[in-house]
C-alpha positions in Angstrom: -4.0 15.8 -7.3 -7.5 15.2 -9.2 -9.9 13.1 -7.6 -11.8 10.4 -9.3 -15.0 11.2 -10.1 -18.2 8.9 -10.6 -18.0 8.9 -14.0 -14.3 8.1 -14.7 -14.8 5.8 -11.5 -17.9 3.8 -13.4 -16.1 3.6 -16.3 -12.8 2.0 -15.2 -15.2 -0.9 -13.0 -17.5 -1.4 -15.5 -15.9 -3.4 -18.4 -16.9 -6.8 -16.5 -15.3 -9.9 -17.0 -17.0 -13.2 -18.1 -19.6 -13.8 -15.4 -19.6 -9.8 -14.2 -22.0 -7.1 -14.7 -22.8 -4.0 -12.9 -24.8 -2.8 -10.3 -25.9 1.0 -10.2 -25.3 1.7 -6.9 -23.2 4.9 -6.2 -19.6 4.1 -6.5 -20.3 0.8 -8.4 -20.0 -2.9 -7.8 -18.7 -5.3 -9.8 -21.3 -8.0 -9.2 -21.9 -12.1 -10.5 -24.7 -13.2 -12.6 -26.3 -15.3 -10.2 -27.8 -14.9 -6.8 -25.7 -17.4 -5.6 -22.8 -15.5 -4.8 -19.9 -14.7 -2.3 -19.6 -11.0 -1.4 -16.6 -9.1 -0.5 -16.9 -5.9 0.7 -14.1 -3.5 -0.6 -13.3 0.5 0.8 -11.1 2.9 -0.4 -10.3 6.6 -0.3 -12.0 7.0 -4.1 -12.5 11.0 -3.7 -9.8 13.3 -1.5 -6.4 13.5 -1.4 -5.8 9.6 -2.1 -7.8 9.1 -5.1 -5.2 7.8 -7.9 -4.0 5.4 -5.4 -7.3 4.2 -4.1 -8.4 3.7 -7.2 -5.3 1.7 -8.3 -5.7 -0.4 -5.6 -9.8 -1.0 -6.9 -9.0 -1.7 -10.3 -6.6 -4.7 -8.8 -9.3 -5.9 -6.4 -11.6 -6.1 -9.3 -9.1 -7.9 -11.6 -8.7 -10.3 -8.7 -12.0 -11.1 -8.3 -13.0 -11.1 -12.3 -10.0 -13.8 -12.5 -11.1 -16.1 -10.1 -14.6 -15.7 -11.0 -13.3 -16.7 -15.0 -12.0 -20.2 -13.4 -15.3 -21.0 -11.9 -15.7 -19.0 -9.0 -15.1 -20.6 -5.7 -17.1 -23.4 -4.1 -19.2 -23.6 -7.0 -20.5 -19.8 -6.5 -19.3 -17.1 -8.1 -17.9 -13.9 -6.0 -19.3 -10.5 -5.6 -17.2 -7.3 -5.5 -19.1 -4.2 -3.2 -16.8 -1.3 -3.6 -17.5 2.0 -1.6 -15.9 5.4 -1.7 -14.5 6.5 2.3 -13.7 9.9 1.1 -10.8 9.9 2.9 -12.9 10.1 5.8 -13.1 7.7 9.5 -16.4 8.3 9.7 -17.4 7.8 6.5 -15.3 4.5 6.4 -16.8 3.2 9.1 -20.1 4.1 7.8 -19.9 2.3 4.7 -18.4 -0.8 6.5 -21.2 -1.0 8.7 -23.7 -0.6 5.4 -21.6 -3.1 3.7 -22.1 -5.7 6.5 -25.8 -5.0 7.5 -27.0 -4.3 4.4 -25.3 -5.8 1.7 -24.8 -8.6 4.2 -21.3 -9.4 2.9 -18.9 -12.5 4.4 -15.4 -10.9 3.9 -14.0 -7.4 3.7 -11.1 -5.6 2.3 -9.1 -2.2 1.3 -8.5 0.2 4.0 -6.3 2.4 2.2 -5.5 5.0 4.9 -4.5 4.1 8.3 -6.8 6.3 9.8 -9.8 5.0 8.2 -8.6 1.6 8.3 -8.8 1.6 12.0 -12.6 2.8 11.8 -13.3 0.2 9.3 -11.9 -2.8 11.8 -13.8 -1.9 14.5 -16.8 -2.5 12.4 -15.7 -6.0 11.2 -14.4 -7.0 14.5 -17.8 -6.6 16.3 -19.3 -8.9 13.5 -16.4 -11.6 13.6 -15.5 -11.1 10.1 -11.8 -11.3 7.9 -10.3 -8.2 7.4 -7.8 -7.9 5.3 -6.1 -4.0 5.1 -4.1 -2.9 2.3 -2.8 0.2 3.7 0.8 1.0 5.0 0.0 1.1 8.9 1.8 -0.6 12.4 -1.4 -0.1 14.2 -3.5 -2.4 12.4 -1.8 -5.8 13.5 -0.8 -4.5 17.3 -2.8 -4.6 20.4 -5.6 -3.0 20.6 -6.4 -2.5 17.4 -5.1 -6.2 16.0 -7.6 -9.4 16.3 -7.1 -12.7 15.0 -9.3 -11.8 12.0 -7.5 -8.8 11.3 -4.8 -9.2 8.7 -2.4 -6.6 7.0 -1.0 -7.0 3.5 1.0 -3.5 2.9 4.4 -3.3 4.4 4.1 -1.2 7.4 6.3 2.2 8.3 8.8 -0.2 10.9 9.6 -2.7 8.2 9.9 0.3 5.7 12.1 2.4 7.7 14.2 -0.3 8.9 14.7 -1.7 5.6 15.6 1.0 4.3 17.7 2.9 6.7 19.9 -0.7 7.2 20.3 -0.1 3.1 21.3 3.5 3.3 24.1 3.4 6.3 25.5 0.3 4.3 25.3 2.8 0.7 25.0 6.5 1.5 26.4 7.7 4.7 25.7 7.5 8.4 24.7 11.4 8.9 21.5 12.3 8.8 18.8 14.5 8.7 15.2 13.4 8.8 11.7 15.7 7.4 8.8 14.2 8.3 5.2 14.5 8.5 4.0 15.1 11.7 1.6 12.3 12.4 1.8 9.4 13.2 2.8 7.7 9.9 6.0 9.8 9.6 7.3 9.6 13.6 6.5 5.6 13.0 9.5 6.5 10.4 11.6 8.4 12.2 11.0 6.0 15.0 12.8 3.2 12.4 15.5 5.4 11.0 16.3 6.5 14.5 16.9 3.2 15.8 18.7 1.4 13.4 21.5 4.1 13.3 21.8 3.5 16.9 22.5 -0.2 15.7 24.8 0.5 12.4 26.6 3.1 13.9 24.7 5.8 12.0 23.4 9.1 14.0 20.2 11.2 12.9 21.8 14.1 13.8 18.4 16.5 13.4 14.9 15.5 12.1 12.4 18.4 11.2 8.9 18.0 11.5 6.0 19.6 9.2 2.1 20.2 9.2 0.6 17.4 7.1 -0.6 19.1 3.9 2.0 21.4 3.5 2.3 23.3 -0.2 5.7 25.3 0.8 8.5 23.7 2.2 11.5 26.6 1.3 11.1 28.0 4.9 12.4 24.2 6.4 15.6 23.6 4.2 18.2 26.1 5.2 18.7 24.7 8.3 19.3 21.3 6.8 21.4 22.7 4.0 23.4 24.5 6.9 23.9 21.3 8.8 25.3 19.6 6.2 23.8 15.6 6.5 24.9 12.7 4.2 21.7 12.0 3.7 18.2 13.5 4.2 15.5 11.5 4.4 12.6 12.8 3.3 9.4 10.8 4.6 6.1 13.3 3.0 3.3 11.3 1.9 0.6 11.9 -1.3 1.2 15.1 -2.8 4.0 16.6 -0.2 6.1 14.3 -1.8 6.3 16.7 -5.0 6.3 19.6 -2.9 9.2 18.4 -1.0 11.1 16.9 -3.7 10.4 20.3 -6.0 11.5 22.4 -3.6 14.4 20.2 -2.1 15.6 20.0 -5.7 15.3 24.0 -6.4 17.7 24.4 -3.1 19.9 22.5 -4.9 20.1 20.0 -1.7 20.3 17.3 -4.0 24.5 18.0 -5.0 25.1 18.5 -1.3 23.3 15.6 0.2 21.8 12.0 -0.8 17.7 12.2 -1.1 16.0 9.4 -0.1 12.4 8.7 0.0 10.7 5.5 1.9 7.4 5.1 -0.9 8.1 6.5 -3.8 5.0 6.0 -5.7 4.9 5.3 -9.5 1.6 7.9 -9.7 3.8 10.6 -7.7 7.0 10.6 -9.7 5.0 10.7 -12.6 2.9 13.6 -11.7 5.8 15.6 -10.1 8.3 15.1 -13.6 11.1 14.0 -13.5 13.0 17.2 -12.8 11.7 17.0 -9.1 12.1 13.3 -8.8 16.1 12.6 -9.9 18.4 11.5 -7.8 16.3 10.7 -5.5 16.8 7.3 -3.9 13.4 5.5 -2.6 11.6 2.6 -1.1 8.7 0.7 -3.6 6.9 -2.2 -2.1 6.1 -3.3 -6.0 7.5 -1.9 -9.3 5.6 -2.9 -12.7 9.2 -3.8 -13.8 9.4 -7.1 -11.6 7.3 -8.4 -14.5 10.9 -9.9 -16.2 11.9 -11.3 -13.2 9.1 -12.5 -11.5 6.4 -14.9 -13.5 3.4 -14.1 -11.3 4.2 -9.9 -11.0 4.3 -10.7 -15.4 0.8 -12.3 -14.9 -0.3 -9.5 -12.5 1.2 -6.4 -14.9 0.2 -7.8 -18.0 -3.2 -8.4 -17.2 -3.4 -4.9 -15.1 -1.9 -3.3 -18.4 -4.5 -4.9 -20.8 -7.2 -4.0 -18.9 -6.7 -0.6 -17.8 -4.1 1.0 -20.4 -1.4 1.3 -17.7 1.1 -0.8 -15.1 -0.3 -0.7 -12.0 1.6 0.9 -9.4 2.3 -0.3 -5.4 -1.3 0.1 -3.7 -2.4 -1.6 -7.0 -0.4 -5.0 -5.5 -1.6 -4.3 -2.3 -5.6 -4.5 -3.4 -4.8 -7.6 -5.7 -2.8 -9.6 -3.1 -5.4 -9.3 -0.2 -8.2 -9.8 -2.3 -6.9 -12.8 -4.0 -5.7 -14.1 -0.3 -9.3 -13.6 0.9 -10.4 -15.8 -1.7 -7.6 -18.3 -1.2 -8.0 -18.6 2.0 -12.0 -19.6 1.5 -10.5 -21.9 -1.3 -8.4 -24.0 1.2 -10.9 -23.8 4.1 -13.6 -24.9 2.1 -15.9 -22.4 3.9 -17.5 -19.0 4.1 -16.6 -18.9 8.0 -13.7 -15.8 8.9 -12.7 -18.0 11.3 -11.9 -20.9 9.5 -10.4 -18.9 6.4 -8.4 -17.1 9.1 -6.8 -20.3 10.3 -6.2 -21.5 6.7 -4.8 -18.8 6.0 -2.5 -19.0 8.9 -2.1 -23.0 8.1 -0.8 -22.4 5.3 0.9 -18.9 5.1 3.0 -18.8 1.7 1.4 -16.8 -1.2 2.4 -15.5 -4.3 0.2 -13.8 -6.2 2.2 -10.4 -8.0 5.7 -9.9 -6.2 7.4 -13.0 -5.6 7.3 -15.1 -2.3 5.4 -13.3 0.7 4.0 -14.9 4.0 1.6 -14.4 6.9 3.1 -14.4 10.6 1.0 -16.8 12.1 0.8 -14.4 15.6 0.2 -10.9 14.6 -1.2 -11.8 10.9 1.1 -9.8 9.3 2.5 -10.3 5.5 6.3 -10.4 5.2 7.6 -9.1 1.2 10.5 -7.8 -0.4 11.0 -4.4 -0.1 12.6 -2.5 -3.5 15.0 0.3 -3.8 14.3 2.1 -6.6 15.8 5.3 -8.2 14.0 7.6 -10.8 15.7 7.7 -14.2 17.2 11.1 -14.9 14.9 13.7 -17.4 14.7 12.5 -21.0 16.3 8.7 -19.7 12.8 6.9 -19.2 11.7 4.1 -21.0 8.4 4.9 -22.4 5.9 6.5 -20.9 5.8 4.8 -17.6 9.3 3.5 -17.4 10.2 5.8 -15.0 12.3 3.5 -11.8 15.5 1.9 -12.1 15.4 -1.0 -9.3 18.5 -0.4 -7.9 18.5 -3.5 -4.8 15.8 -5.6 -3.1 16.2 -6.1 0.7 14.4 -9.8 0.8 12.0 -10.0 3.5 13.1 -11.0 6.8 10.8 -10.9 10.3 13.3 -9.4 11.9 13.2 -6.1 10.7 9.4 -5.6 12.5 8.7 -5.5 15.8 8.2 -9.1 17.5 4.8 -10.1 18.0 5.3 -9.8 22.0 6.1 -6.0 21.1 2.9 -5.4 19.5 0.9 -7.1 22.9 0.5 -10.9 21.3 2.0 -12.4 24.2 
């Protein structure tokens, strides 16, 4: 998967909206007319393995704030956009976290694409009592240790995912199966969820096969699956081993044996891969562009994503729109530039919906409940247009009781 350089980075930021021009710092900014501003810090995995969604998730953040900042702002100022590149690195995230804060001095701070360097990135805004709110799919980030009260998490995490989806699946596929993983912590939090709600609906994982993170070649894992004959395989490979695994899953021919099912399928991914590699395949989508005929505020979101970039926008897209725009609403209804006050408004009044439909903070762990979609790749030569690429199949409304309770996760 390419990486997105400077250049293509710059030029995707810079067509500012009505009160926005650019700064020329490295990775860009988009940044008000006025001193008088509010800054939010924004970091994302712009280069590495996690660049198209990275920058998907930018190019939301920046429509959020350009959209606010076309009403007027908020509390009479208009709002600043700082957006830094983490390279897909801890180190480097928490680096330009702690620049963001001490130097660019700004009040509120989002992104956090992956888990690992969203972790990095809240310890820096915990030890200077700012709002952080991450947009990547993690369980760490709103359990003890790691959680604080100004630590929130928009994404859906792997527990709701895999419970979600797995309570679908045993109701609509079969109750036998097989689970390939990545072997970090992001894939056993998914086999951790599969596992246990086929102890509840009478399901079994009867094997689960592990891989190195990264892998290009997955032919020497699938006879033994093919041999033991599952309903289902789920398939939980993140990035680009998701068209590895799918390409090669499909050239065994596992897919007329056994159901496929994916828990992200990602818009960027399916694309990418074809749609060879990609049919059949059932999968999890915490947004699809599609919504936008159902849904007035995902039309709003798409339509105005669309215009401005020349594409839908795809899941991590929603993710850097929602928690920027709840960032700002939150300072909206607290009337104040204090994390702790727009923490508790946030918390006072927990029902948003800015591009999906309903969601809601958890008041104890600061966690966002949303729908989660099943979706289904249409069959080669079936899409609709160029990106119409996803049937939605069901939507499993979001319900708290498909995460772990907040005395789980240490908020006793």
């Amino acid at each position: 998967m390419k990486t997105l350089g400077r250049r293509k980075f710059l030029k995707w930021l810079g067509a500012a909206g009505a009160g926005v021009v650019m700064s020329r710092s490295r990775y860009g900014h988009v940044a008000a007319q006025t001193r008088d501003t509010i800054k939010i810090g924004f970091v994302a995995s712009l280069t590495g393995g996690f660049s198209v969604f990275a920058s998907d998730a930018a190019r939301s953040a920046v429509l959020a704030v350009e959209q606010v900042n076309a009403k007027g702002g908020l509390l009479g100022k208009k709002v600043e956009l700082l957006v830094r590149d983490d390279q897909l690195n801890p180190r480097v995230g928490a680096q330009k976290a702690r620049e963001l804060i001490e130097n660019d001095r700004v009040q509120f701070m989002g992104g956090g694409l992956a888990a690992h360097v969203q972790m990095a990135m809240n310890e820096q805004t915990k030890k200077a009592n700012m709002l952080f709110i991450s947009c990547s799919m993690s369980d760490e980030i709103t359990a003890k240790p790691d959680g604080s009260r100004l630590t929130f998490h928009e994404g859906l995490n792997p527990t709701i995912v895999a419970r979600s989806i797995a309570g679908w699946v045993a109701q609509n596929l079969g109750k036998r199966w097989w689970v390939l993983y990545a072997d970090y912590a992001w894939g056993k939090q998914l086999l951790a969820g599969f596992s246990r709600v086929a102890e509840q609906k009478g399901a079994a994982v009867i094997g689960s096969t592990p891989y190195p993170l990264g892998s290009s070649d997955f032919s020497g894992y699938l006879p033994r699956i093919q041999g033991a004959k599952p309903e289902v395989l789920l398939v939980a490979s993140p990035g680009v081993d998701t068209e590895n695994s799918l390409k090669a899953i499909t050239s065994f021919g596992l897919k007329k044996e056994m159901k496929v099912v994916h828990p992200v399928l990602l818009l960027s991914s399916t694309k990418a891969g074809g749609a060879e590699a990609f049919a059949g395949v059932y999968a999890g989508a915490g947004f699809y562009w599609g919504l936008k005929d159902k849904i007035p505020s995902a039309k709003h979101y798409v339509e105005t994503y669309w215009a401005k970039y020349g594409q839908p926008p795809d899941i991590y897209g929603g993710y850097g729109y929602g928690s920027v725009l709840e960032i700002m609403r939150g300072i909206e209804l607290a009337k104040s530039l204090d994390s702790e006050a727009v923490a508790n408004a946030l918390r006072a009044n927990p029902t948003y919906d800015h591009y999906k439909g309903k969601q809601w903070w958890r008041t104890c762990d600061n966690k966002s409940f949303q729908d989660q979609l099943i979706v289904k790749p249409r069959d080669p030569g079936k899409n609709e247009g160029e990106w119409g690429l996803f049937e939605i199949i069901s939507t499993i409304k979001a319900d708290e009781a498909v995460e772990r309770t907040c005395a789980e996760k240490g908020w006793a």
